[in-house]
N, C-alpha and C positions, 0 to 999 in steps of 0.2 A: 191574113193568117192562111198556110198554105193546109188545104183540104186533102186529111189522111184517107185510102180507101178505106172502107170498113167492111167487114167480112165478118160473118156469122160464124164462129168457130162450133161445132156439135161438141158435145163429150161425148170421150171415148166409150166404143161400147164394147163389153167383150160379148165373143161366142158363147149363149149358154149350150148347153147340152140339152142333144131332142128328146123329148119323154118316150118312153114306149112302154107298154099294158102286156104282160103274157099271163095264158091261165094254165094250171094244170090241177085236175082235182077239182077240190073245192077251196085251193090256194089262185090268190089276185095276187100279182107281184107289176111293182112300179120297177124299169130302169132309166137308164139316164144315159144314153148316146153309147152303149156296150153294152152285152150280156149279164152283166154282172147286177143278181137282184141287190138295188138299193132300201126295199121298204115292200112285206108281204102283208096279206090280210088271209084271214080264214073266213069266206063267205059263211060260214053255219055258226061260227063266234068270233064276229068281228073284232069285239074288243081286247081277245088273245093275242100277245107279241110270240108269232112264230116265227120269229129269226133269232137264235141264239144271242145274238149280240146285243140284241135290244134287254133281254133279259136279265142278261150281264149289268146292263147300263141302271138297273133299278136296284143293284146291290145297296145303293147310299140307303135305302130306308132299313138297313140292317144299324145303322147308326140316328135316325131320326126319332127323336125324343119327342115328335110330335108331326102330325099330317101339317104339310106348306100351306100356306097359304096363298101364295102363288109363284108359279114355276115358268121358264121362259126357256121353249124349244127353239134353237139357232137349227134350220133344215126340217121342215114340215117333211117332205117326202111322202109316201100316203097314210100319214097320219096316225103309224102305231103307238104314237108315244100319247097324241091328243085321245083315241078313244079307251086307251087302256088307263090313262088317270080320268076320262070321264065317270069311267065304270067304277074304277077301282078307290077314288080321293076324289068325289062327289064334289066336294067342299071347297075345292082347289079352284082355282082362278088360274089360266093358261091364256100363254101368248104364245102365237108359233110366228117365227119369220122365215120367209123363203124369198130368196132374190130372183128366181125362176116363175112366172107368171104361168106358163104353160104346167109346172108340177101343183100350181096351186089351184089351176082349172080343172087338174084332171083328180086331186084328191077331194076337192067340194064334188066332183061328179059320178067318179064312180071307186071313193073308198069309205063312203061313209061317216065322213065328221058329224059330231055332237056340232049344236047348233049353234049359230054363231053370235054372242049377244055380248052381254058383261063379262059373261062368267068363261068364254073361249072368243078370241079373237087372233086372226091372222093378220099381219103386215108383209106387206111386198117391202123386203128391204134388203139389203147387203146388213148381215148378222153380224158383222166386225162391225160397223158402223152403227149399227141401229144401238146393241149395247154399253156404246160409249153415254146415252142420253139417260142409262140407266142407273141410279146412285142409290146402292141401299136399297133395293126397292123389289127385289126378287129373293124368293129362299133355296129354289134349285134353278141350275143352269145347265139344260140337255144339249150337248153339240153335238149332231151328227152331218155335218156337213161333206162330201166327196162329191165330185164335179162327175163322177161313171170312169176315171179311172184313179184319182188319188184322193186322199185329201186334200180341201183346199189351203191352200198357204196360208192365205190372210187367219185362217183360225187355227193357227197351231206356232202364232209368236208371242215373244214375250210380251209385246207390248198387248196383244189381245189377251192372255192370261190375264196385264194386270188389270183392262178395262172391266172384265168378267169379276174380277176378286173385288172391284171397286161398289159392281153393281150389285152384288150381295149380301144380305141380311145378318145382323152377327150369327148368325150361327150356318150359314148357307151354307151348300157344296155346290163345285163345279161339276160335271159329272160329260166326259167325252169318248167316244168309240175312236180307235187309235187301232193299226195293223201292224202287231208285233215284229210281221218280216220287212216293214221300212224302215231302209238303213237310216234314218232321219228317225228313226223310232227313242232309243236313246238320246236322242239331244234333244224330244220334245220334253220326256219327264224331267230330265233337266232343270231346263228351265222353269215345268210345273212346281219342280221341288224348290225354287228359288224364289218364284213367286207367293209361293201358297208355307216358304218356309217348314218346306218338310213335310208337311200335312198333307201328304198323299199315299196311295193304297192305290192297287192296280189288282183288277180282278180279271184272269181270262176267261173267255166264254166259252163254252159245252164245243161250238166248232173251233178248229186250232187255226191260230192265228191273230183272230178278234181280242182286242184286251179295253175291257173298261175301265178307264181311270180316273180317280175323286181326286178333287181337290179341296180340303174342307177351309172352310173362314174360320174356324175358331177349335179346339183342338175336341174331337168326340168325348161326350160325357162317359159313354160305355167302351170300357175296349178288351176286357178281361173275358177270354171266351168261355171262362163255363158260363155268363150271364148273357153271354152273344149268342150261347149255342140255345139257350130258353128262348130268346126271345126267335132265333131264327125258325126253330121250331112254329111259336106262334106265327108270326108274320107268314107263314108256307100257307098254313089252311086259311088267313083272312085273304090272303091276294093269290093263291093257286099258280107260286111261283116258287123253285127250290134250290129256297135259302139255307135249309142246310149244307148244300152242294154249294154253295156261294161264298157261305165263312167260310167252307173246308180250303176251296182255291184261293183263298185271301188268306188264310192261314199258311198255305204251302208258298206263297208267292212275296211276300212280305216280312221283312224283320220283326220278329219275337221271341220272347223267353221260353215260348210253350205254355205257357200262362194266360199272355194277357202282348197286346201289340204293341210296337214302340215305334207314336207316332207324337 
């Protein structure tokens, strides 16, 4: 039998993007290989989301009929989304994955995560791939994935939609930060709305351009805004977040009677 060489083939590896730390104030800000802040922290309250978009991205609990029970962030970044459901959804079970080893040294080291046990846990993985392993098994799904100049591909197809819609709880939402001026902008909702069967809302954030967009598993129990505009009211003073400025741009931005939304 004639002897094949054999050769060690590696897989491929891509370029990540290098981390970089700037401070100004009493603001920490992560980037990722460009100027462009990816993830801020307020050192005097840490657990405050001061990037407009992150804010935006918390719209879905204008429709949540009840605190998750556990949410799974695709893009840890430094960790606004983990310390502000520490603080804010105690109760909550969090999983954050980041494919970047270097983003996840540098947010255990200097952004302050909630500790890391049962109840919060990070995975080094590629987030397309990690929640394909996920069925049913999550009630929110945060994607904030950008490489420091776009988004990344892999989390913005259809096929990643449907593994997302797959891994969610009957009543989940997807919930993703999306930049209104990429011409690719329009053909993600798209396919959001194909997947998710229409069951999407697009909320812009306070800065222009940012737009947060839900995808829900199953259609909102509430959608009549004088009862959206009560509860938006409340949820403002429990979580020190404004939701009534939230329904207003999901009411401006989204099909309805003036009534009540048509989702």
């Amino acid at each position: 039998m004639a002897q094949h060489p054999y050769r060690r083939l590696r897989p491929q590896r891509f370029e990540l993007p290098e981390v970089g730390i700037s401070e100004e104030g009493n603001i920490r800000s992560l980037h990722l290989g460009s100027a462009t802040i990816q993830s801020s922290m307020n050192l005097d309250h840490p657990a405050d989301l001061v990037l407009s978009y992150s804010r935006a991205m918390m719209g879905w609990l204008l429709f949540a009929e009840q605190a998750p029970a556990h949410i799974t962030q695709i893009g840890l970044g430094g960790g606004s989304f983990a310390r502000w459901i520490d603080a804010y959804l105690p109760d909550t079970r969090q999983t954050a994955i980041d494919i970047n080893p270097q983003v996840i040294s540098v947010a255990r080291s200097l952004f302050e995560l909630p500790f890391e046990d049962a109840h919060f846990e990070i995975v080094e993985a590629d987030g397309a791939e990690y929640i394909k392993t996920v069925r049913g098994g999550t009630d929110v799904i945060l994607v904030d994935g950008f490489d420091g100049e776009q988004i990344i591909d892999a989390l913005v197809g259809e096929a990643f939609f449907r593994d997302c819609r797959r891994a969610l709880s009957p009543d989940g939402v997807f919930v993703t930060n999306w930049w209104s001026g990429d011409k690719r902008y329009g053909r993600f909702v798209e396919s959001l709305l194909d997947v998710f069967e229409g069951r999407v809302l697009e909320l812009p954030a306070e800065s222009y351009g940012n737009m947060a967009v839900f995808g829900f598993q199953s259609v909102p129990k509430e959608q009549h805004f004088d009862k959206l505009k009560k509860r938006a009211d409340k949820l403002g003073g429990q979580y020190g977040l404004d939701f009534p400025r939230m329904l207003a741009a999901i009411k401006s931005h989204n099909q309805n009677n003036g009534k009540s939304l048509y989702l």
